[in-house]
C-alpha positions as CSV (number, residue, x, y, z in Angstrom):
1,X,0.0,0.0,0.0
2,X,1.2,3.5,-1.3
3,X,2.2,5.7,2.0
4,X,0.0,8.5,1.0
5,X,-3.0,6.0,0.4
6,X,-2.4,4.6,4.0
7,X,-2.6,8.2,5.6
8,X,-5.4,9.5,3.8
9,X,-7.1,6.4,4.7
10,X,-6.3,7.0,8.6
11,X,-7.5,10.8,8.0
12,X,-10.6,9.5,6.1
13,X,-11.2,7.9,9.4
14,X,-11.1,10.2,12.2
15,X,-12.6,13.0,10.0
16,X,-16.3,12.0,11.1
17,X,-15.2,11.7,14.6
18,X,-13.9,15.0,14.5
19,X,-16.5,16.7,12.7
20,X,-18.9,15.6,15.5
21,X,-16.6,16.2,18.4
22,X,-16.0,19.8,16.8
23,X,-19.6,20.2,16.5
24,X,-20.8,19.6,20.0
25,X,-17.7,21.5,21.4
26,X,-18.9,24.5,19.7
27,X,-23.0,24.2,20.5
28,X,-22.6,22.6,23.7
29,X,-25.0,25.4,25.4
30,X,-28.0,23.8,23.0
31,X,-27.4,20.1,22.9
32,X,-27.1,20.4,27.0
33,X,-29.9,22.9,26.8
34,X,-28.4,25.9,28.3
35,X,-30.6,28.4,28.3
36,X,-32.5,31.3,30.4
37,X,-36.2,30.1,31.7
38,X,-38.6,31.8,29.9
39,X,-41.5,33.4,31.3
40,X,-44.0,31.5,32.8
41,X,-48.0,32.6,31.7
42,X,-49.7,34.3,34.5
43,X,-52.4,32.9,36.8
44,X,-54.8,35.2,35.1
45,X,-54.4,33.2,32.0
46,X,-53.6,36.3,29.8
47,X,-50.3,34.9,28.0
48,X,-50.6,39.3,27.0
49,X,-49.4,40.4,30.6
50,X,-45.6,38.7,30.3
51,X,-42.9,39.0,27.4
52,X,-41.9,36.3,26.0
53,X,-38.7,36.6,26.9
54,X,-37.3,37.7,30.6
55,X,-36.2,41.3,30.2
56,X,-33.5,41.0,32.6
57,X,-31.3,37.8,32.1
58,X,-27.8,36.8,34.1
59,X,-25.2,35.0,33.5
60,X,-23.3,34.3,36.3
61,X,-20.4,32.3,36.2
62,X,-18.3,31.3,39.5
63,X,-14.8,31.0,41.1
64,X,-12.5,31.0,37.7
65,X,-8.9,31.1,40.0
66,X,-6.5,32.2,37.1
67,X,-3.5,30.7,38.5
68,X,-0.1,31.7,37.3
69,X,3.3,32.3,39.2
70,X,2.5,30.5,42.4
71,X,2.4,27.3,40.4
72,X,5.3,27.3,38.2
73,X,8.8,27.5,38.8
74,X,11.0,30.8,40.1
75,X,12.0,32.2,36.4
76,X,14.7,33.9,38.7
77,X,16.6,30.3,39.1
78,X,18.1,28.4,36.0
79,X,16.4,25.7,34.2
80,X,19.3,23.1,34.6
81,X,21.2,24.2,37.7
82,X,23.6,20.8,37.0
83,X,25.3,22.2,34.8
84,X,24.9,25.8,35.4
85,X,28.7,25.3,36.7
86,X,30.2,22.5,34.3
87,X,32.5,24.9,32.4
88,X,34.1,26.4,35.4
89,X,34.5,22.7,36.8
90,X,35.8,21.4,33.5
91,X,37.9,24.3,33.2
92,X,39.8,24.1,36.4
93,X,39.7,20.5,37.1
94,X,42.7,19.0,37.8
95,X,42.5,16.1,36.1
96,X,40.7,13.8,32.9
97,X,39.7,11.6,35.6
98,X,37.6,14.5,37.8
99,X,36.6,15.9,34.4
100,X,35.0,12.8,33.5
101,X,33.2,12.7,36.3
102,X,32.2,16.4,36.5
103,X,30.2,15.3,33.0
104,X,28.8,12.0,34.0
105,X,27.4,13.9,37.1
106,X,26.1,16.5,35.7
107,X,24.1,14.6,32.9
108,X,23.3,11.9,35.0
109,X,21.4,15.3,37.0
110,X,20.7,16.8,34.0
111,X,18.0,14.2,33.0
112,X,17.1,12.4,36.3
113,X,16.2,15.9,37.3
114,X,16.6,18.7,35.5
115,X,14.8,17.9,32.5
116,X,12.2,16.7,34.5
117,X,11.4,19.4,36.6
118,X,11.6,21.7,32.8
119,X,9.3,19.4,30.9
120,X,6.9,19.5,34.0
121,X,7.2,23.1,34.1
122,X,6.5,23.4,30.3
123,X,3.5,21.0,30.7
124,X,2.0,23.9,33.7
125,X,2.3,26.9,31.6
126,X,1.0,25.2,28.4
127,X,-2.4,24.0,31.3
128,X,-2.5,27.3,32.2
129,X,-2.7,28.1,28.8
130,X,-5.3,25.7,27.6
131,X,-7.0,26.3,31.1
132,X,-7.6,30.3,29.5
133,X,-8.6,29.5,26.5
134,X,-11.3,26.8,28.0
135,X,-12.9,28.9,30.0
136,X,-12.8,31.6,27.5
137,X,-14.6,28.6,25.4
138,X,-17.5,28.1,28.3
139,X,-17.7,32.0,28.3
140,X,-18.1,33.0,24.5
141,X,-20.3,29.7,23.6
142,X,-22.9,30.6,26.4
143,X,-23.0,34.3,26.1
144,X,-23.4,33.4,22.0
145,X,-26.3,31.4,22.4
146,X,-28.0,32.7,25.4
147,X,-27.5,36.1,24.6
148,X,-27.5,37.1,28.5
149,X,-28.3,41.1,29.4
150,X,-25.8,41.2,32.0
151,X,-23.1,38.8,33.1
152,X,-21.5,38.3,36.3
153,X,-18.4,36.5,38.3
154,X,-19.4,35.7,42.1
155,X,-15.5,36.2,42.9
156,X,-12.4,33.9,42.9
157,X,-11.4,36.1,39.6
158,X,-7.6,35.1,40.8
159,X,-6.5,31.9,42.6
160,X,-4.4,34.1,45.4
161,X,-4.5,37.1,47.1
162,X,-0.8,36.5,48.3
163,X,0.6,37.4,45.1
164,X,2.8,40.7,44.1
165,X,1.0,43.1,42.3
166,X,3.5,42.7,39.0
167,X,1.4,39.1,39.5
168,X,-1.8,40.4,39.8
169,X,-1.3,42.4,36.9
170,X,-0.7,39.3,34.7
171,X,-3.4,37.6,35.8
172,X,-6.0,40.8,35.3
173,X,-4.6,40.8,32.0
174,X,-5.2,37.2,31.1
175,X,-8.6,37.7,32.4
176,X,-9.6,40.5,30.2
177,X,-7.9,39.4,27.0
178,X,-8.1,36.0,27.5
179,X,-10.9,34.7,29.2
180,X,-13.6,37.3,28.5
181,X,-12.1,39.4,25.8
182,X,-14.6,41.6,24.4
183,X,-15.8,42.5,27.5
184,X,-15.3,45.6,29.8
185,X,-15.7,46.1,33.6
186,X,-18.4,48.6,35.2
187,X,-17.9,52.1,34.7
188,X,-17.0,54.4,37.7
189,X,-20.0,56.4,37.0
190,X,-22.1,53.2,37.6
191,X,-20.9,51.9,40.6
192,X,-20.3,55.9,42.1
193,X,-23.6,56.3,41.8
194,X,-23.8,59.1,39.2
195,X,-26.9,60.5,38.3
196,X,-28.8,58.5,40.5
197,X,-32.2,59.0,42.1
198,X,-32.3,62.9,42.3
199,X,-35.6,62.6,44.8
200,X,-33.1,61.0,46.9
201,X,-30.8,63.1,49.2
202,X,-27.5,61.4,49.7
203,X,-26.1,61.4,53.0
204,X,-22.3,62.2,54.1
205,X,-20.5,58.9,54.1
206,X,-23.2,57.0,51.9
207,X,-23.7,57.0,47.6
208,X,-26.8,56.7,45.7
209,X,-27.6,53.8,43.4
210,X,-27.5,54.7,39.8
211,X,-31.2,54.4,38.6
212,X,-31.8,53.1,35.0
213,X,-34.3,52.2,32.5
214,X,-34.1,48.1,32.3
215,X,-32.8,47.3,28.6
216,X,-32.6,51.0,27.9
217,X,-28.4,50.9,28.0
218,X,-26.9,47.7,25.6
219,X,-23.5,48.4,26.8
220,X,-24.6,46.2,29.9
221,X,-24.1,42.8,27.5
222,X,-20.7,43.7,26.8
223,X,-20.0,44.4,31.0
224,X,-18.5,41.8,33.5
225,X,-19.6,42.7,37.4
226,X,-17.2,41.4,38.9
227,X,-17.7,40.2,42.8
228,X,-14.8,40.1,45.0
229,X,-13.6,36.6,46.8
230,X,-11.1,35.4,49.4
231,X,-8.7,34.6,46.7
232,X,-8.8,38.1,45.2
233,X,-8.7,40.6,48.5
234,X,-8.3,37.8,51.4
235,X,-10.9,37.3,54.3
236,X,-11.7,39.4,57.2
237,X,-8.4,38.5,58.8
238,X,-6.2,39.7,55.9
239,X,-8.4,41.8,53.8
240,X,-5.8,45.5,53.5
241,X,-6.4,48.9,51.7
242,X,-3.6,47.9,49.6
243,X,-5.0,44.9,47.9
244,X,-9.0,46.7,48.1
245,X,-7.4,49.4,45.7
246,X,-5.8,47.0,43.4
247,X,-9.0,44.7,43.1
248,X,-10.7,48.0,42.3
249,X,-8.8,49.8,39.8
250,X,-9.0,46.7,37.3
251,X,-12.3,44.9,38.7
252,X,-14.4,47.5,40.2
253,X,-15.7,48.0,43.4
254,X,-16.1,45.7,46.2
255,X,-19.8,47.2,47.2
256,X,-22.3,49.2,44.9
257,X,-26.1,48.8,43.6
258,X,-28.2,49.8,40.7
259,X,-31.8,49.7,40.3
260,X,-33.0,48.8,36.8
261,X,-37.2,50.0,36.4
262,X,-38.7,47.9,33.8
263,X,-40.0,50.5,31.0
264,X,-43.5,51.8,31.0
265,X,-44.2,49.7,27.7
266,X,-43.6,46.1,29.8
267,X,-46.1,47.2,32.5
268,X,-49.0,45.5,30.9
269,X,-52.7,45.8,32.1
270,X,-55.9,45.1,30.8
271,X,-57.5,48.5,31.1
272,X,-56.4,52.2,30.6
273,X,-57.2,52.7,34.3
274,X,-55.5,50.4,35.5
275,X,-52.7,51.5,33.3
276,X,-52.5,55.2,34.9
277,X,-52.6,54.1,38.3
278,X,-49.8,52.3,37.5
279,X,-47.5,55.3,35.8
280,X,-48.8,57.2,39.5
281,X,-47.4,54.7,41.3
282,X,-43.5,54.1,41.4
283,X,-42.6,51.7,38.7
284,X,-41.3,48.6,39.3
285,X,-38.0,48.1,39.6
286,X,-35.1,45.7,40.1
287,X,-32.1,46.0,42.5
288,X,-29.0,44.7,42.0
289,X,-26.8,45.1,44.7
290,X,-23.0,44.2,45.1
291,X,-22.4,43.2,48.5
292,X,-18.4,42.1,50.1
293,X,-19.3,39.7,52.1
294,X,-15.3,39.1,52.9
295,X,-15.5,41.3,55.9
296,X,-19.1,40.8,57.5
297,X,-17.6,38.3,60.4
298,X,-15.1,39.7,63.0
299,X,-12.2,40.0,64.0
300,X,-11.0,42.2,61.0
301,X,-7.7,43.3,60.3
302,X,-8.9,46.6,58.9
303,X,-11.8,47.7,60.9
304,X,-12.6,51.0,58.6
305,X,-13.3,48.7,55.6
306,X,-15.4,46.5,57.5
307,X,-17.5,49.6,59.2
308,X,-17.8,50.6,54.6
309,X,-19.3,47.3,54.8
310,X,-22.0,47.9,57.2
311,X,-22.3,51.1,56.1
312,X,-23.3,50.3,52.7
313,X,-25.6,47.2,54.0
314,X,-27.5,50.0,56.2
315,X,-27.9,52.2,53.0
316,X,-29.5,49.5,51.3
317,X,-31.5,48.7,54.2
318,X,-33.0,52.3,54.5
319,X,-33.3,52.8,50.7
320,X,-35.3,49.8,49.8
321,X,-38.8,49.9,49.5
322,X,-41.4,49.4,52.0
323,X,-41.5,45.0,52.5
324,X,-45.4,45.3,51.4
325,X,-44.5,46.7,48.1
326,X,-43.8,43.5,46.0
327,X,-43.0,45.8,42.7
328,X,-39.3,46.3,44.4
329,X,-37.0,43.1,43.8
330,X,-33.5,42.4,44.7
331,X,-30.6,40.3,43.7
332,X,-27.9,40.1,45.9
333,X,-25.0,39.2,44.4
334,X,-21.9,38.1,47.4
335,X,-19.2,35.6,47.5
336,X,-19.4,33.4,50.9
337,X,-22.5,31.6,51.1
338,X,-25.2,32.4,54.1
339,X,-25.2,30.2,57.4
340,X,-26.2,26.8,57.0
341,X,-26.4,23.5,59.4
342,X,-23.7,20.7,58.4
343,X,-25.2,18.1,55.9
344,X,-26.8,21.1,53.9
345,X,-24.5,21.7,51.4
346,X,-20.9,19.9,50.7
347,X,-18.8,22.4,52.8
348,X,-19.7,22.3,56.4
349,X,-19.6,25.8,59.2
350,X,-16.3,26.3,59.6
351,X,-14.1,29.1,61.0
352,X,-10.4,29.7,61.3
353,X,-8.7,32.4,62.9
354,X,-5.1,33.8,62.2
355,X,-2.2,34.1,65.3
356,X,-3.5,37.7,65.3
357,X,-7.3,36.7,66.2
358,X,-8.1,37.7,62.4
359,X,-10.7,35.6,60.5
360,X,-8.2,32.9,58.1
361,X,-10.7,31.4,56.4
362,X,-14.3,30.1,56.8
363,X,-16.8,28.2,54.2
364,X,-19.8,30.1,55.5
365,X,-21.1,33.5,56.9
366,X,-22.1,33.3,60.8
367,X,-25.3,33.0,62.2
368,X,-25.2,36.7,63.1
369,X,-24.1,38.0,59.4
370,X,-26.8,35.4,57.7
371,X,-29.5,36.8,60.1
372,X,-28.6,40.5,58.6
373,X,-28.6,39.9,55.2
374,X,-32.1,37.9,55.5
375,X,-33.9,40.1,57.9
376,X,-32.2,43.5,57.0
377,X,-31.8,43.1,53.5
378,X,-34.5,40.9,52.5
379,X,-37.0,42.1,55.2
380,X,-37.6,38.7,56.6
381,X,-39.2,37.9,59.9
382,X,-40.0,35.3,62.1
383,X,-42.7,37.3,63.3
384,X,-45.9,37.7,61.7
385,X,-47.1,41.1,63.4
386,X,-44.5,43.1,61.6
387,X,-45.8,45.1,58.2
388,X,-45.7,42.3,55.4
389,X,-46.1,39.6,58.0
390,X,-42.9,38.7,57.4
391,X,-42.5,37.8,54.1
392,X,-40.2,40.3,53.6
393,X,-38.8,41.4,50.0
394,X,-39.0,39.3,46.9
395,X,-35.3,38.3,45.9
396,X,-33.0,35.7,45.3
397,X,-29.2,35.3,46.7
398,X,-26.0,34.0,44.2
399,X,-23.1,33.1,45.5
400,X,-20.1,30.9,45.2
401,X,-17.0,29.7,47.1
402,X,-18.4,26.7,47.8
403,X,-17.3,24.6,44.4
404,X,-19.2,22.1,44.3
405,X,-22.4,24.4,44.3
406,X,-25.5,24.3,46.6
407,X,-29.1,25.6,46.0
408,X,-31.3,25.7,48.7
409,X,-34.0,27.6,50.5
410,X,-33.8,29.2,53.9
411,X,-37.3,29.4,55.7
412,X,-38.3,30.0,59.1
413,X,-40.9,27.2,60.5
414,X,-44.3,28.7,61.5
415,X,-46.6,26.7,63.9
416,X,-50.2,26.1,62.1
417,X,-52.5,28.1,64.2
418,X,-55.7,26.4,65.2
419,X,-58.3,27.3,63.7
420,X,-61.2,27.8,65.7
421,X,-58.6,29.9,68.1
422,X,-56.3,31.0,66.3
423,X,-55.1,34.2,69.0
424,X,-55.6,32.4,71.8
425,X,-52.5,32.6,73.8
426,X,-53.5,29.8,76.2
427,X,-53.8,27.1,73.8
428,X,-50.5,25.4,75.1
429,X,-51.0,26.0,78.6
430,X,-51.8,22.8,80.5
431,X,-52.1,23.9,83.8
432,X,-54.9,26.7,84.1
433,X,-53.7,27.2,87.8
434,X,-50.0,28.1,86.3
435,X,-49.4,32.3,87.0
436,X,-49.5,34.4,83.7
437,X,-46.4,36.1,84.6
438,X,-44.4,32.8,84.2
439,X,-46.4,31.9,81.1
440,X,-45.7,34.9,79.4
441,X,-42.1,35.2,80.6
442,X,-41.6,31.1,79.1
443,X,-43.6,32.4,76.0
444,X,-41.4,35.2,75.5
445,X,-38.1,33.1,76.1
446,X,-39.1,30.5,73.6
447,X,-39.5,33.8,71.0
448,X,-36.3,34.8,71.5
449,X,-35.3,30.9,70.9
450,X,-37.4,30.6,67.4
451,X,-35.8,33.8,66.3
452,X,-32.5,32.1,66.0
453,X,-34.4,29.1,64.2
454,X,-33.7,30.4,60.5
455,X,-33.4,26.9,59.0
456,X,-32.2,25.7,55.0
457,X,-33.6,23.1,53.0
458,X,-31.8,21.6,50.1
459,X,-33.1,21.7,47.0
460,X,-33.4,18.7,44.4
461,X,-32.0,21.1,41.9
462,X,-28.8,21.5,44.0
463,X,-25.8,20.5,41.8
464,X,-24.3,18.5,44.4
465,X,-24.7,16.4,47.4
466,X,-22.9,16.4,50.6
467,X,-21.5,13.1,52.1
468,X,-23.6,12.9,55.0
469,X,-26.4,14.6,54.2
470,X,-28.8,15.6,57.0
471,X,-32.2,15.0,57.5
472,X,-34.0,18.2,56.5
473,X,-36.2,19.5,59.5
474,X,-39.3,19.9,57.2
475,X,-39.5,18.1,53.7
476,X,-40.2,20.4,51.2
477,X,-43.2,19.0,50.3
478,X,-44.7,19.3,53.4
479,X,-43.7,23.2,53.7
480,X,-46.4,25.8,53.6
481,X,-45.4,28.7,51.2
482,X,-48.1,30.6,52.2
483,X,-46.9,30.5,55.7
484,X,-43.5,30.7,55.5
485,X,-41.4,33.5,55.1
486,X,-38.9,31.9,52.6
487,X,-35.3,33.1,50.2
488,X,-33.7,31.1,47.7
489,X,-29.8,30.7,47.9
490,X,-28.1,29.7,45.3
491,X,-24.1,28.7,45.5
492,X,-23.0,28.2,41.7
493,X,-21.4,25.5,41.2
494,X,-17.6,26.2,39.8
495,X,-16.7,26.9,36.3
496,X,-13.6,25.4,36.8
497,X,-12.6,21.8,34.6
498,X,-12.7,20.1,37.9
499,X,-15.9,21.0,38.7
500,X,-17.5,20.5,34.9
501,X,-17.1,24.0,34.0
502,X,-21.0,25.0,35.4
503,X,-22.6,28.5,34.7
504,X,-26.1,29.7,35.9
505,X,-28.6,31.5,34.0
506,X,-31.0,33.7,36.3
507,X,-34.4,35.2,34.6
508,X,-36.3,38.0,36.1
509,X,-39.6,39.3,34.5
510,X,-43.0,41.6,36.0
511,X,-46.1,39.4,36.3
512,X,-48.9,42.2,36.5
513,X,-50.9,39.3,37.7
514,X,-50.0,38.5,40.8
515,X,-50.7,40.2,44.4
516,X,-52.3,43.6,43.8
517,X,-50.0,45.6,41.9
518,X,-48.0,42.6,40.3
519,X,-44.7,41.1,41.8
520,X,-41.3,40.2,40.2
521,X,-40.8,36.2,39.0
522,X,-36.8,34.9,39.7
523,X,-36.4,31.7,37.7
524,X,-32.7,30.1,37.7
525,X,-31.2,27.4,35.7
526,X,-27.8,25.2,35.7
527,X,-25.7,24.0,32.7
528,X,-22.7,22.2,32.7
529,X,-20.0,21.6,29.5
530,X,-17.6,18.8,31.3
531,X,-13.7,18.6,32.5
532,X,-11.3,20.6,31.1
533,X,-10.1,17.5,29.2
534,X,-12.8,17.2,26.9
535,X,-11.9,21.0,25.1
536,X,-8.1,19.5,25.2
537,X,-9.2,15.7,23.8
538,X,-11.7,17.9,21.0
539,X,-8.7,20.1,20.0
540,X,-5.9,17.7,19.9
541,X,-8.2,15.1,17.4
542,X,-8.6,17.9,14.8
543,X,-5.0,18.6,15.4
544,X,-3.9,15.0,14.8
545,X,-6.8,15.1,11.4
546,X,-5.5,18.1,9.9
547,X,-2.1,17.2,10.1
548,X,-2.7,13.6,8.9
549,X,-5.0,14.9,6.0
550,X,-2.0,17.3,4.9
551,X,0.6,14.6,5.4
552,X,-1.1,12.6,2.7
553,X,-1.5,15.2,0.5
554,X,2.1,15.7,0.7
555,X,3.4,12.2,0.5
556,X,0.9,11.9,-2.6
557,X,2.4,15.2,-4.4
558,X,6.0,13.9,-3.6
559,X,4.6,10.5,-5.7
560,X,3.4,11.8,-8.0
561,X,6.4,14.3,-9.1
562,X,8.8,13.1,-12.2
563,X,11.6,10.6,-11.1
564,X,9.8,10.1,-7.8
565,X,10.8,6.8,-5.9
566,X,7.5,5.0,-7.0
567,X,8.7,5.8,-11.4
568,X,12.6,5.3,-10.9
569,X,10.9,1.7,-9.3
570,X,8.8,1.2,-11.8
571,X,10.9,2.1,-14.5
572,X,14.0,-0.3,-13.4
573,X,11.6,-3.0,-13.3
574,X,10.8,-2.8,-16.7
575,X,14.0,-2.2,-17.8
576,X,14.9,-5.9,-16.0
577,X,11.7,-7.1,-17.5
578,X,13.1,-6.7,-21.0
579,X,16.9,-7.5,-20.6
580,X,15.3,-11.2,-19.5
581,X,13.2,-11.0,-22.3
582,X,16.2,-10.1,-24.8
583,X,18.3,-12.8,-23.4
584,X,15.4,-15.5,-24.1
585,X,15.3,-14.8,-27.3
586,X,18.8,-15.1,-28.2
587,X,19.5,-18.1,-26.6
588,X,16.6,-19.5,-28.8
589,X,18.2,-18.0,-31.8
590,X,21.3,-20.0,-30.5
């Protein structure tokens, strides 16, 4: 068989595998179904009161760690230290004999070693090469197909906060011309709060939140908001000004909000009356709002960027809108996760504190933290006298940190009330002769108790499940919506190779349907693409192809060219072929 006929055969065989691979590489996000949730129809069954698609989509995308430096050799030191110092020694040696074995030492080191340590150090730049370009690849494919409105990273940008800033400026770079080239961070103006709500006097110490029409500005699909992690500023312990103003100057700033109001021409209503009660009334609106949660647990190193925190948590506490108005929404985007009980999620409560009593590291926000964010925040109560009954604001929570990724729902348990007493306080007494004062005092005490009792139920949606998973305190479907005072949480899973390179696509749309003025619907999805070693095994095949392919059509060309190998064969053969046939017939002559 001709060489080139062999090769072009082989090519001719891996072309079909390679045109599929290649194929479901590159539209991954449809054949795994990635997509936003569309909007649902409303109760009222008038498909005419919801778009039909969400006007506010986000693609959020979590804990990328760009490593670099950390994990690669010191460029500083030689390659092949063996024989960094073999000409000196040769030079001066004093004999053949010590000459001959300055060489066989320094090769025998030179590839037991050396070239060991090189090749593996060759093999981690080219990963963290590849590792660029494949989530660049997860990036680009989504935000193609989905076509998100805004896009998001729930921190982790970097994979350490210990490195020097010539470091970090290497990795900011890879991120923005590697990894999401194309795409820009958040203007200052934005996140300064610039031209926000003029009916809204700023106080000393505080900024408002830029106010914008929902769709109105485009430049928002071409924007990253980026969320700031333990890997890019360090925790509570560790978190400096130093490495605040470096995370800002390329990624933006640690806390900030915007409220989006949907246009008047998406608030749909079935009358003209209805209509201009509406326009009276404050339109509805979306909040995002940027919280760093690196610095909400104590002790901090730097107690004035910790009091920014809760100063900026207190703005957006006495900014928000009243808990009964369900036209306000808000999205809270953070990095740590909220409290949670062990057997949850896959990282347990944990906390670790530095020689200096600052906060190390810790795979969850406290108790005390949590109950802020979900009863400050979010307006959730425990109690049902307060104004909204406790229900609080509608909104959803994404995080990450955790990698493996959670989604679940924090609730606080109601007792059913009885109902043919439902206000009767002395429906658990058992003894009448028992004095009030100690009933009310034990009543009271076990208020205080239940207040604590914010409890989190996984949901079968959650990405991952923890070892030891514990038994959930209600099942979820035995939970009464309607009487529980509920937020979803939702820890992305990591888009990461090891992790299966996950992204999460959150859709929020106005439903004039529900409650009495209409209320915000959150929908979130998952979608995974696989380990990193799928983009490398897709790549390397159409590599191998291509090169195949082209060595045929070489080895063909060189066969078929004048006084090639295959003619100057052929032609000798002929030539033998009639010398015998010459000498036959003059020894019959003979």
């Amino acid at each position: 068989m001709q060489p080139s006929h062999f090769l072009l055969q082989v090519a001719l065989a891996l072309l079909p595998l390679s045109i599929v691979s290649t194929t479901w590489l590159y539209f991954y996000p449809l054949l795994h179904g990635c997509e936003f949730p569309n909007p649902k129809p409303s109760r009222s069954g008038n498909n005419a009161t919801v778009p039909s698609i969400a006007p506010f989509r986000l693609l959020a995308l979590g804990d990328p760690q760009l490593e670099g430096d950390s994990s690669l050799p010191d460029p500083d030191k030689p390659s092949f230290p063996s024989v960094r110092y073999l000409y000196n020694d040769l030079k001066y040696a004093s004999s053949w004999r010590r000459r001959r074995q300055f060489m066989n030492d320094a090769v025998r080191e030179l590839f037991a070693k050396d070239m060991l340590k090189w090749l593996k150090a060759k093999r981690k730049e080219l990963d963290l090469w590849g590792n660029d370009y494949y989530l660049a690849h997860i990036h680009r494919s989504l935000r193609w197909y989905t076509k998100p409105t805004h896009t998001t990273v729930l921190g982790d940008l970097l994979g350490s906060q210990w490195i020097s800033d010539d470091e970090f400026r290497r990795r900011a770079e890879r991120y923005w011309k590697r990894v999401f080239r194309g795409m820009e961070r958040v203007p200052d103006t934005i996140m300064s709060g610039i031209d926000g709500n003029k009916d809204e006097e700023p106080t000393e110490g505080t900024k408002r939140g830029k106010v914008e029409v929902l769709g109105e500005d485009k430049s928002w699909e071409a924007r990253v908001t980026n969320i700031a992690g333990n890997h890019d500023v360090g925790y509570a312990g560790d978190l400096s000004d130093e490495r605040v103003r470096r995370f800002e100057r390329v990624f933006g700033e640690l806390n900030w909000e915007i409220m989006f109001e949907l246009p008047s021409s998406n608030i749909t209503s079935n009358s003209e009356a209805e209509l201009q009660d509406k326009i009276r009334d404050p339109p509805p609106a979306l909040r995002l709002v940027i919280l760093n949660s690196m610095n909400l647990d104590t002790p901090a190193l730097d107690e004035g960027l910790q009091r920014q925190t809760y100063d900026f948590m207190n703005h957006i506490i006495a900014t928000s809108r009243p808990v009964t108005d369900k036209t306000h929404a808000t999205i809270l985007l953070t990095h740590i996760p909220l409290h949670k009980e062990a057997g949850i999620c896959v990282d347990e409560p944990f906390f670790d504190f530095s020689d200096g009593g600052g906060v190390k590291e810790q795979n969850m926000l406290s108790q005390h933290a949590s109950r802020i964010i979900l009863e400050g925040i979010f307006g959730l109560s425990g109690n049902k006298n307060v104004p909204g009954e406790g229900f609080g604001r509608r909104g959803i929570v994404l995080n990450g940190h955790d990698h493996e990724g959670c989604d679940v729902l924090h609730y606080f348990p109601r007792e059913e009330e009885d109902p043919d007493c439902p206000d009767c306080p002395d429906k658990f007494i058992d003894d009448d002769s028992a004095p009030l004062e100690d009933v009310q005092q034990e009543s009271n005490k076990q208020k205080q108790e239940e207040e604590l009792k914010w409890q989190a139920l996984r949901l079968p949606s959650s990405p991952s499940t923890p070892s030891s998973p514990a038994t959930p305190h209600t099942p979820l479907r035995a939970l009464n919506f309607k009487n529980t005072p509920h937020l979803r949480e939702i820890t992305l899973r990591s888009m990461m190779g090891e992790f299966g390179g996950y992204a999460g696509f959150l859709s929020a749309w106005f439903d004039d349907s529900l409650g009495e003025k209409g209320e915000w619907r959150l929908e979130f999805r998952t979608c995974g693409f696989g380990v990193q070693h799928w983009w490398w095994g897709v790549h390397v095949l159409d590599i191998v192809t291509a090169l195949v392919f082209g060595g045929g059509i070489l080895v063909k060309i060189f066969e078929l060219l004048p006084g090639s190998g295959k003619k100057k064969a052929g032609g000798k053969t002929a030539d033998a072929k009639l010398n015998v046939k010459e000498k036959n017939s003059e020894r019959k002559e003979k």
